[in-house]
KEBAMI-617095 format. One record per residue: residue in three letters; x, y, z of N, C-alpha, C in turn. Coordinates in pm, 1 decimal. Example, Ala and Ser with C-alpha at 12.3 -4.5 7.8 and 13.67 -1.06 7.14 Angstrom:
KEBAMI-617095
(site ALA, (1319.0, -569.0, 780.0), (1230.0, -450.0, 780.0), (1320.0, -330.0, 780.0));
(site SER, (1285.0, -225.0, 708.0), (1367.0, -106.0, 714.0), (1290.0, 3.0, 787.0));
end
This chain:
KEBAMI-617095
(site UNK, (550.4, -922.1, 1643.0), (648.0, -851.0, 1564.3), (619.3, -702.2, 1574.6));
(site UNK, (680.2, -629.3, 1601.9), (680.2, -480.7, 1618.8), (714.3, -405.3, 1470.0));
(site UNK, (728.3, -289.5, 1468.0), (796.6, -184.0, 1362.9), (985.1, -226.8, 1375.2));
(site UNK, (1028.4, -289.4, 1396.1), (1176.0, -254.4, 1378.7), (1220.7, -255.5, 1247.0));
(site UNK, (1145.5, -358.4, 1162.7), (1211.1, -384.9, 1003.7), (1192.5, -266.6, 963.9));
(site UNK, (1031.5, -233.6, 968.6), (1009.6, -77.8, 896.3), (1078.4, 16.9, 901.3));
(site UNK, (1125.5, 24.0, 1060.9), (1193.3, 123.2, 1098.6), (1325.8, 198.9, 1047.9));
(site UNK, (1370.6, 76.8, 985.3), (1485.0, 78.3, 941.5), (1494.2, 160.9, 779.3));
(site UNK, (1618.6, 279.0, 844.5), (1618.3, 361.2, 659.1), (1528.2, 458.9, 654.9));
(site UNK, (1421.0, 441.5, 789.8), (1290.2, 566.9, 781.1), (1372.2, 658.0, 853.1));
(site UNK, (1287.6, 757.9, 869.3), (1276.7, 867.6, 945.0), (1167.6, 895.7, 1051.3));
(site UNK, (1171.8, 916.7, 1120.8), (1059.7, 901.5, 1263.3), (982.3, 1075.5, 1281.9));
(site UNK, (909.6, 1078.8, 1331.0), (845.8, 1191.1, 1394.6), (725.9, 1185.1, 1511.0));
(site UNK, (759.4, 1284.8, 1611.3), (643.8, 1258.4, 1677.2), (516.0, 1300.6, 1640.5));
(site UNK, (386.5, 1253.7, 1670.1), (279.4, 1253.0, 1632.2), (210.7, 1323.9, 1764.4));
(site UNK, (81.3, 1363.3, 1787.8), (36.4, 1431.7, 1828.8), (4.7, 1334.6, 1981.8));
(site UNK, (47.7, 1262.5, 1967.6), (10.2, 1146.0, 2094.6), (199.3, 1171.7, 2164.5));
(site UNK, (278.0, 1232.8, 2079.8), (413.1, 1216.3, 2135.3), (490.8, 1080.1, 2124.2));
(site UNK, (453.9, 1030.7, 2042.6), (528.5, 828.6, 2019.0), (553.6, 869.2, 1891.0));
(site UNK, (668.3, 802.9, 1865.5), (779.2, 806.5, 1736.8), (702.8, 747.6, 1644.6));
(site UNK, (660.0, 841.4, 1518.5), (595.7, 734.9, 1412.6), (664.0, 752.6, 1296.5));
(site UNK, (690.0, 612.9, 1229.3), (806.0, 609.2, 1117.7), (726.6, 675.4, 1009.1));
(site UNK, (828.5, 720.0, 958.0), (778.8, 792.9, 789.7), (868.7, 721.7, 684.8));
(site UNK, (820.6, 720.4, 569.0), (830.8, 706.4, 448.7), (836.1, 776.1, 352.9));
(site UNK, (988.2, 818.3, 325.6), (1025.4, 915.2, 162.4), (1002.5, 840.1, 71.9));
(site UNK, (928.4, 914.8, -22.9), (857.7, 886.5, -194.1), (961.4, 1010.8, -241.7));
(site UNK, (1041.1, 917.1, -342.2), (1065.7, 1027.7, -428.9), (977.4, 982.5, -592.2));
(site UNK, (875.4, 1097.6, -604.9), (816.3, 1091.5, -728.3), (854.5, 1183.5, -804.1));
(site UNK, (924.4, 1177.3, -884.2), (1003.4, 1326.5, -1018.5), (904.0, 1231.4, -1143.4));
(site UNK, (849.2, 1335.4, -1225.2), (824.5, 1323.7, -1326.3), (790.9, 1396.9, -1418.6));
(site UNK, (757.6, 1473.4, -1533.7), (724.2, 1522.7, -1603.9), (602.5, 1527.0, -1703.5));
(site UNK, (538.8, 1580.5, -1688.6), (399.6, 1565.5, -1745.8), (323.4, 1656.3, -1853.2));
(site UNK, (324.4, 1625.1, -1963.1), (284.9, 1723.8, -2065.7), (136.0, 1701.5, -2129.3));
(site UNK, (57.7, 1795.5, -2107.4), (-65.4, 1800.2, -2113.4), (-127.9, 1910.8, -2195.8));
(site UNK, (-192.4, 1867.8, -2280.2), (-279.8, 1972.7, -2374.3), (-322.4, 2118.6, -2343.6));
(site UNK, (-295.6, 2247.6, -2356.2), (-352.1, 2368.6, -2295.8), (-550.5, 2333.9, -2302.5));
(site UNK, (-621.9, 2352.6, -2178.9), (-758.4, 2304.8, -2190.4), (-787.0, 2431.2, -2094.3));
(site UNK, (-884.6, 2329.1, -2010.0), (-1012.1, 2389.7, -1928.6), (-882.5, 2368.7, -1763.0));
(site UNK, (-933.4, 2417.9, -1666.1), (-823.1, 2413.4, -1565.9), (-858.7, 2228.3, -1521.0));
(site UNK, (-1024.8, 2177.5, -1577.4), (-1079.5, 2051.4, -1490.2), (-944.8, 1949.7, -1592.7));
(site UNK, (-943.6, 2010.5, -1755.2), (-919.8, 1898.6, -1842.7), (-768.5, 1849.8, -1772.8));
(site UNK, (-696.3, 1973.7, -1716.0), (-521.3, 1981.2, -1732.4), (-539.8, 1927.7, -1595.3));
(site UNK, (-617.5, 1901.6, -1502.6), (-642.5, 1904.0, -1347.6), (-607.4, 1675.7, -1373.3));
(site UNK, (-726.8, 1671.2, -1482.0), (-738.8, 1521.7, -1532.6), (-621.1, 1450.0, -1587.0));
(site UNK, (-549.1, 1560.4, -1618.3), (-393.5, 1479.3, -1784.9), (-320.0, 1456.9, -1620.5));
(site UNK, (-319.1, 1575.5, -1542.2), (-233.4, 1567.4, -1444.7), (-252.1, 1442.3, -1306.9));
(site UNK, (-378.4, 1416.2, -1329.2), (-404.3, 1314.7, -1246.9), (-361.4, 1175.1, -1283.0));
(site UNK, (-416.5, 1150.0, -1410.5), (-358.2, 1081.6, -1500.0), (-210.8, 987.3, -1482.0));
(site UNK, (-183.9, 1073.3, -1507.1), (-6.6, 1076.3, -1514.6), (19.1, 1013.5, -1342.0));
(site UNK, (12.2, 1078.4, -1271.4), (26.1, 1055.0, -1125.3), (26.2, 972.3, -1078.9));
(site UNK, (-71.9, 873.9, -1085.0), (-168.3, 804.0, -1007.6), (-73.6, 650.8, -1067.5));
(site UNK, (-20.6, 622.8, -1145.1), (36.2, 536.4, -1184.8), (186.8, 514.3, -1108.3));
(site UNK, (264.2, 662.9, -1120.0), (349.1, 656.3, -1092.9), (360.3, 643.1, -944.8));
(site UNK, (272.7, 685.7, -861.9), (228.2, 651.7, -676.4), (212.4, 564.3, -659.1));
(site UNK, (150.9, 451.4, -726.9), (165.1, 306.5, -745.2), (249.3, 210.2, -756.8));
(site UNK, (319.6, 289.5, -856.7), (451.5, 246.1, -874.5), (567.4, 237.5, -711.6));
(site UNK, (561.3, 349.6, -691.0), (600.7, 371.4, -580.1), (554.5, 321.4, -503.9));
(site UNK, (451.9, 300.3, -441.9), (392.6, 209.5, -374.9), (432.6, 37.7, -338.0));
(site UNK, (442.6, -4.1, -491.4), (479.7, -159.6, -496.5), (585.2, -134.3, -491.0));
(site UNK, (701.0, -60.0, -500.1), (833.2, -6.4, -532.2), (862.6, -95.1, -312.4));
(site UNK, (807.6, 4.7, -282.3), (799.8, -0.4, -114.7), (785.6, -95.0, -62.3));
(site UNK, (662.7, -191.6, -143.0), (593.1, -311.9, -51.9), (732.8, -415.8, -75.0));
(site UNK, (807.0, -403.5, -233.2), (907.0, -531.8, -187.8), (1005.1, -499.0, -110.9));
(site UNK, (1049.8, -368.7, -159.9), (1175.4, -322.7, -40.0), (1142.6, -409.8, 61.1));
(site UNK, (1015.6, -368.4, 121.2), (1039.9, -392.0, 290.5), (1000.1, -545.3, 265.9));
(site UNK, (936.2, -609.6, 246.2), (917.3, -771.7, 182.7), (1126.3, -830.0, 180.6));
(site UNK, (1158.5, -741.3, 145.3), (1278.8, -833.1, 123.3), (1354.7, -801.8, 266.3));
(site UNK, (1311.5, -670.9, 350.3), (1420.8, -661.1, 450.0), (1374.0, -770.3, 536.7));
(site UNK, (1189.0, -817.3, 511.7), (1198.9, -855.8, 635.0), (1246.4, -1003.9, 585.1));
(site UNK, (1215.6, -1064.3, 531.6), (1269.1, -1183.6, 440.0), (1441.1, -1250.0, 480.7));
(site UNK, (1515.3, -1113.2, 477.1), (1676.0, -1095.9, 514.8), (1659.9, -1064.1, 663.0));
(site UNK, (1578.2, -1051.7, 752.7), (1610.4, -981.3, 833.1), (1617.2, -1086.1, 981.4));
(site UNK, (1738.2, -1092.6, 1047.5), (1781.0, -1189.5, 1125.3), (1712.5, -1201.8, 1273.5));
(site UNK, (1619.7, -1054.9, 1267.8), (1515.4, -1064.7, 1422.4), (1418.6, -1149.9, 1340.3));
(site UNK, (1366.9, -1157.4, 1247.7), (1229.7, -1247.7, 1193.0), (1282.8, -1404.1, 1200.4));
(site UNK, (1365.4, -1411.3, 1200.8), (1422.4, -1559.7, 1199.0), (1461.7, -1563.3, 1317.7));
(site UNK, (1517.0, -1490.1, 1394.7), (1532.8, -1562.9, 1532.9), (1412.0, -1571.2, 1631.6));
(site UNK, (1278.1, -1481.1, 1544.2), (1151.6, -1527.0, 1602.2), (1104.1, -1611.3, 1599.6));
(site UNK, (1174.8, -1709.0, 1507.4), (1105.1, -1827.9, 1437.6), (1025.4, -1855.6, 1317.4));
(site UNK, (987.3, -1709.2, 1254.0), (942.1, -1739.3, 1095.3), (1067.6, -1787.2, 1040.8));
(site UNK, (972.9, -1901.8, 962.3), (1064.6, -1958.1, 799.2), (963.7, -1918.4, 679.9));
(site UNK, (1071.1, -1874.0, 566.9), (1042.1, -1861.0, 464.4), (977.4, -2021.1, 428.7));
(site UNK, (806.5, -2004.4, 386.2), (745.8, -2088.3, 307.6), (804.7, -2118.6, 134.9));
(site UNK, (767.3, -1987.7, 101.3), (731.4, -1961.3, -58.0), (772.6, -1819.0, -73.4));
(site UNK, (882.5, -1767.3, -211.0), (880.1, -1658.0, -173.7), (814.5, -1614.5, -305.1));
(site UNK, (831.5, -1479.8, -414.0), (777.9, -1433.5, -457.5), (632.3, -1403.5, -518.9));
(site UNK, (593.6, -1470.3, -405.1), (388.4, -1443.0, -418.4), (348.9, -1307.5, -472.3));
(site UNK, (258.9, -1335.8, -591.9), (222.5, -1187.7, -620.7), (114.0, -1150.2, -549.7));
(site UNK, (89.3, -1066.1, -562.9), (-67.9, -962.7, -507.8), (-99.0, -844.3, -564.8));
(site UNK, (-187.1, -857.8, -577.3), (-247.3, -698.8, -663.8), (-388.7, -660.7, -562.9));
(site UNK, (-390.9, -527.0, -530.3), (-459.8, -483.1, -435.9), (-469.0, -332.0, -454.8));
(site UNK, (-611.5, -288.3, -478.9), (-688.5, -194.3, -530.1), (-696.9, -56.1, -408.4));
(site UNK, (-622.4, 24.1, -450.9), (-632.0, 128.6, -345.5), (-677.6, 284.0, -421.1));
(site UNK, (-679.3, 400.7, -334.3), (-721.3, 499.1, -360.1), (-628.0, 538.7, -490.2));
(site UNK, (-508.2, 532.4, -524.1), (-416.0, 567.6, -622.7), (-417.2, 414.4, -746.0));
(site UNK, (-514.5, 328.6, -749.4), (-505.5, 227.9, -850.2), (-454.6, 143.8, -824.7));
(site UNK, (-483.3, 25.8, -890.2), (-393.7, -147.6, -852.8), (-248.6, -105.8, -825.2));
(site UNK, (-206.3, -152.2, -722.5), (-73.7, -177.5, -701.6), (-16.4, -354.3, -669.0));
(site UNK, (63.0, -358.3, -747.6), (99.3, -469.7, -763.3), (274.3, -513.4, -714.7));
(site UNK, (252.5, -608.8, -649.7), (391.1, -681.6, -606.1), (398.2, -782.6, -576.9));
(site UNK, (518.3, -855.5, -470.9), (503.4, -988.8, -497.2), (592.5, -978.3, -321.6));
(site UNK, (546.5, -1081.7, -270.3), (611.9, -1083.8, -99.0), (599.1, -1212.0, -48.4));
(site UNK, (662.1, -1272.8, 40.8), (689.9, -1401.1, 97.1), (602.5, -1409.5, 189.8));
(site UNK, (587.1, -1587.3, 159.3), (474.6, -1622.7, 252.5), (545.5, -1725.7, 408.7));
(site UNK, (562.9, -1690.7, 529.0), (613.7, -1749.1, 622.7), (533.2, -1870.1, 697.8));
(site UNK, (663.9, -1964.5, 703.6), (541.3, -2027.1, 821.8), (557.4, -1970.0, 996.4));
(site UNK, (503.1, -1926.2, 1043.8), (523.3, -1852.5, 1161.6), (565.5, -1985.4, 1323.2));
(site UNK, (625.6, -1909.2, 1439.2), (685.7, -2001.6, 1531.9), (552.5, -2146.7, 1558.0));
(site UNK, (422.7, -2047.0, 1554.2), (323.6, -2177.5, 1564.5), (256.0, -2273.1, 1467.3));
(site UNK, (357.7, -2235.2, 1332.2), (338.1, -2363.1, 1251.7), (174.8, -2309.9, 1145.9));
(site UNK, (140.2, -2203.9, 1159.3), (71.9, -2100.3, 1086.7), (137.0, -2044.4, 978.0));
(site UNK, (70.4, -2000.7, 884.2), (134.8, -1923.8, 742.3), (86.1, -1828.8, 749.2));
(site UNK, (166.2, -1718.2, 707.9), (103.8, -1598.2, 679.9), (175.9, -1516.3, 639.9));
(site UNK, (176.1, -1421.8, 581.0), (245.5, -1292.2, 460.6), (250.7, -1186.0, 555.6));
(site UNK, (393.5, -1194.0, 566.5), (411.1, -1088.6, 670.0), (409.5, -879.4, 632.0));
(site UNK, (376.8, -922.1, 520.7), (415.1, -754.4, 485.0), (263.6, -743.0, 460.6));
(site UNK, (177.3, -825.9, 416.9), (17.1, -823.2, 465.5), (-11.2, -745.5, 547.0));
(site UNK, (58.7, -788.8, 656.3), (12.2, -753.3, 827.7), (103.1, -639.2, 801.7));
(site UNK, (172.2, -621.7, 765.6), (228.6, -480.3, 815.0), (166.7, -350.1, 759.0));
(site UNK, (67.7, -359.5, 591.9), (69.6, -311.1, 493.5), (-90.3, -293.7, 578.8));
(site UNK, (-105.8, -374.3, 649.0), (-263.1, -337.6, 699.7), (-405.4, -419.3, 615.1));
(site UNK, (-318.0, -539.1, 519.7), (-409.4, -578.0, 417.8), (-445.2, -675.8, 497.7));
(site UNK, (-645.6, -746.5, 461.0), (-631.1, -868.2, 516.7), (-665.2, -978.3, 443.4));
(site UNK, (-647.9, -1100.5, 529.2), (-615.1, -1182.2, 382.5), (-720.7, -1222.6, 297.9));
(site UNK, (-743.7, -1228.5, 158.8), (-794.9, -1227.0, 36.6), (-868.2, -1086.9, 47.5));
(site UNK, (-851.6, -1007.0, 110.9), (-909.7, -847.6, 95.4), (-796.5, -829.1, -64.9));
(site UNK, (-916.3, -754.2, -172.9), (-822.1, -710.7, -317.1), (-841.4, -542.0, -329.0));
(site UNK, (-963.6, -506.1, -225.5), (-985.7, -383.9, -246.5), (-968.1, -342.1, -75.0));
(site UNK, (-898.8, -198.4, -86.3), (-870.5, -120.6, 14.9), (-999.1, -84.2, 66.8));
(site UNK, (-1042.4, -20.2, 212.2), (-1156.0, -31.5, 291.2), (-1199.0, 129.2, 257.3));
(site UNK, (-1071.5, 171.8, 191.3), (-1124.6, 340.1, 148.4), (-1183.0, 338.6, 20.1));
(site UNK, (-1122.5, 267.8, -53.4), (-1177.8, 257.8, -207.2), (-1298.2, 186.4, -150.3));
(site UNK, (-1318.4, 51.9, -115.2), (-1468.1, 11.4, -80.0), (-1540.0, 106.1, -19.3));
(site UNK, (-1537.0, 206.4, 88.1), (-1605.1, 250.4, 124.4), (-1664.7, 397.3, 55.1));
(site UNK, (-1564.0, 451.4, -11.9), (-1599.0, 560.0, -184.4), (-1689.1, 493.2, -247.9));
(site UNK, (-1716.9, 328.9, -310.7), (-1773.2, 252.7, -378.1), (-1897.1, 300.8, -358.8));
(site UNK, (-1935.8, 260.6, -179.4), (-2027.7, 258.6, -130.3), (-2131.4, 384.8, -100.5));
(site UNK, (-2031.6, 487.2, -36.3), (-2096.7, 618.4, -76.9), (-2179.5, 640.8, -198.4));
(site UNK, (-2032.1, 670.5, -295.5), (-2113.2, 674.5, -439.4), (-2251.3, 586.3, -501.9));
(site UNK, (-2250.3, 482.3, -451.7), (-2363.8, 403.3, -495.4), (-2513.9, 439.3, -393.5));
(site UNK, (-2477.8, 412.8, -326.0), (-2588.7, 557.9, -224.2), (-2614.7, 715.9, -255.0));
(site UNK, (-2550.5, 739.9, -335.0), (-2586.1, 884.3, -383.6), (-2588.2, 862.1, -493.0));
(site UNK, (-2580.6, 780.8, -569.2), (-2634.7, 787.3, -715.7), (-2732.4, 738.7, -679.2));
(site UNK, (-2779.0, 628.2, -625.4), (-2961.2, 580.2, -587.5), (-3029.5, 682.2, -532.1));
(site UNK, (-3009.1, 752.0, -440.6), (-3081.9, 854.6, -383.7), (-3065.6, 959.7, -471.7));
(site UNK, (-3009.4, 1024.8, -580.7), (-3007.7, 1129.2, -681.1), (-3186.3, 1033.6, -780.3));
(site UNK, (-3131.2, 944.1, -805.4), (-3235.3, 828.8, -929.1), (-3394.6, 854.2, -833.8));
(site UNK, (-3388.4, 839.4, -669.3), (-3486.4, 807.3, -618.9), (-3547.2, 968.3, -586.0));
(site UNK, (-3475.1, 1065.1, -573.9), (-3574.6, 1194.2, -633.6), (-3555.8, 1246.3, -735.9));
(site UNK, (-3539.0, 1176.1, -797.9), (-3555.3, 1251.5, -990.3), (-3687.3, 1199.0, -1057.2));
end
């Protein structure tokens, strides 16, 4: 399966290799009112606020495209059938749990698998992103090595 579902409704640009890479408009409007503080405190209300709503957006995205490909008449003439559809998932990334719900296919060789998984780059029963795990990991290495010369 290629990019065509994605493709669709995006906007493309070339990348530094010169190959068309699809983009994705977020529209995030919101308004955010935060206590007069320290520049770190108003830096925090403002993060705050954010980080929910990117999420939002986020799962906002994952069903969109969950449903184009679901509707979408090249996935079926590949031979996926819809198994099961509204499977949830919640999956831990740099901007906080994002949560949605996407169809599970049985594929032409009689295999299952969640096709917006594979597109989304998740793998399967992965709950935490490989950037957030790997921040985890840093941080826990530099807080031991701060403990181990103190």
């Amino acid at each position: 399966m290629d990019n065509r579902i994605l493709s669709q409704n995006n906007t493309t640009r070339k990348d530094q290799n010169e190959a068309l890479t699809p983009l994705v408009d977020f529209d995030i409007s919101l308004t955010v009112s935060c206590p007069l503080g320290s520049l770190d405190d108003m830096a925090t209300c403002l993060r705050d606020a954010v980080m929910p709503a990117i999420a939002g957006r986020l799962a906002e995205f994952a069903e969109a495209t969950d449903r184009r490909l679901k509707n979408a008449p090249e996935i079926k003439a590949d031979g996926y059938r819809v198994k099961e559809s509204n499977v949830p998932r919640t999956y831990t990334t740099a901007v906080g749990e994002v949560s949605f719900s996407r169809t599970y296919f049985k594929d032409p060789s009689g295999h299952y698998v969640y096709l917006l998984d594979k597109i989304l780059g998740i793998d399967p029963r992965e709950r935490v992103s490989k950037g957030v795990s790997a921040a985890a990991i840093n941080n826990a290495i530099s807080a031991s090595y701060q403990k181990a010369i103190d």
